[in-house]
C-alpha positions in Angstrom: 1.2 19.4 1.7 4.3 17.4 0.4 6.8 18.4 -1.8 6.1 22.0 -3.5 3.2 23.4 -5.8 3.0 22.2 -9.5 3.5 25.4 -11.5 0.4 25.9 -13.6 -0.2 23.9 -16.9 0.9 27.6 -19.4 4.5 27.5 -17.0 7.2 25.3 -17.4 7.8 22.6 -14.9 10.6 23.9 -12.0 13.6 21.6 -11.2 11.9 21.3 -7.5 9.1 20.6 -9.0 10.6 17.8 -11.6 12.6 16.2 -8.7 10.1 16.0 -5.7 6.7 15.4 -7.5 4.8 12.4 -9.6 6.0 10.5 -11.9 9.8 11.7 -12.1 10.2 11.6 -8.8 9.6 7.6 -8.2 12.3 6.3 -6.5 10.5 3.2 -5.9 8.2 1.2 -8.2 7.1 -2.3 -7.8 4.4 -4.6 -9.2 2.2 -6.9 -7.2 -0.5 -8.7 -8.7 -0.9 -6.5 -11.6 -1.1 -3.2 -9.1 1.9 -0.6 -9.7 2.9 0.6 -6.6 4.7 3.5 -6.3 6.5 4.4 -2.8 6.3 8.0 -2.1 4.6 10.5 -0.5 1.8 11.4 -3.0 -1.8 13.3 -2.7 -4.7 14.4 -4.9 -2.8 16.3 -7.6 -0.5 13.0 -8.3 -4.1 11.0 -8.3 -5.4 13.1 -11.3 -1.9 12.8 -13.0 -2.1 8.9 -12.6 -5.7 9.1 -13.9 -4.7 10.7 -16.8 -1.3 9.2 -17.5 -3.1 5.6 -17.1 -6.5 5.9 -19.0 -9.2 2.7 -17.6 -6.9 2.0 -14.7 -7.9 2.4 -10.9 -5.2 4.8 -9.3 -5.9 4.8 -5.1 -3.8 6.5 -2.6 -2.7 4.1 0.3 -2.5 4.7 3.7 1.7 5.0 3.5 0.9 7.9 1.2 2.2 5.6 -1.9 0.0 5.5 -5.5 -1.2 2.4 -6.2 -1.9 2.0 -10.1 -5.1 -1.0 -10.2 -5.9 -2.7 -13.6 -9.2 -1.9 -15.1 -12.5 -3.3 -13.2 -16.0 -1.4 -11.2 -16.2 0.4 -8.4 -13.1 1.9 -6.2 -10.1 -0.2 -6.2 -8.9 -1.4 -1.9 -5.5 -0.3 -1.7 -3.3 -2.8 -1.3 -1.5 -1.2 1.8 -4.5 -0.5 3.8 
C-alpha cells in the first residue's frame, strides 16, 4: 500500500501523512479534456476523498496509479490512461 495510513477522522492529520497522501501531496496536476489528472501513486482511500471533495464528478483510478477527476455524466468514467 503506498504512502502511509491516514490517521482516523477524530486524529489530526501527521506531517507523513500531509506530505505523501491525496490532495496535498499532488506534485503533478494537469487537465485534458475537462478530466483532472493527477500523477501520483493513489488507491481506494484517495478515490473516496476525490468523491467527496468533487461532489457529481466521476473520479477513476488509472492504470499508472494516477486519479483521474471526470466531469459529470452515467455510468463509470474509461480512464484516460488505460
Amino acid at each position: 500500500m503506498p504512502g502511509p495510513d491516514l490517521p482516523p477522522a477524530a486524529e489530526p492529520m501527521t506531517p507523513e501523512a500531509l506530505l505523501s497522501r491525496w490532495p496535498t501531496s499532488v506534485q503533478k496536476v494537469e487537465l485534458l479534456n475537462g478530466v483532472l489528472i493527477f500523477a501520483g501513486d493513489f488507491d481506494e482511500r484517495d478515490l473516496d476523498t476525490a468523491r467527496r471533495t468533487y461532489p457529481g464528478r466521476r473520479p477513476v483510478l488509472n492504470v499508472d496509479g494516477g486519479l483521474e477527476v471526470h466531469p459529470a455524466g452515467a455510468g463509470d468514467p474509461t480512464p484516460l490512461l488505460a
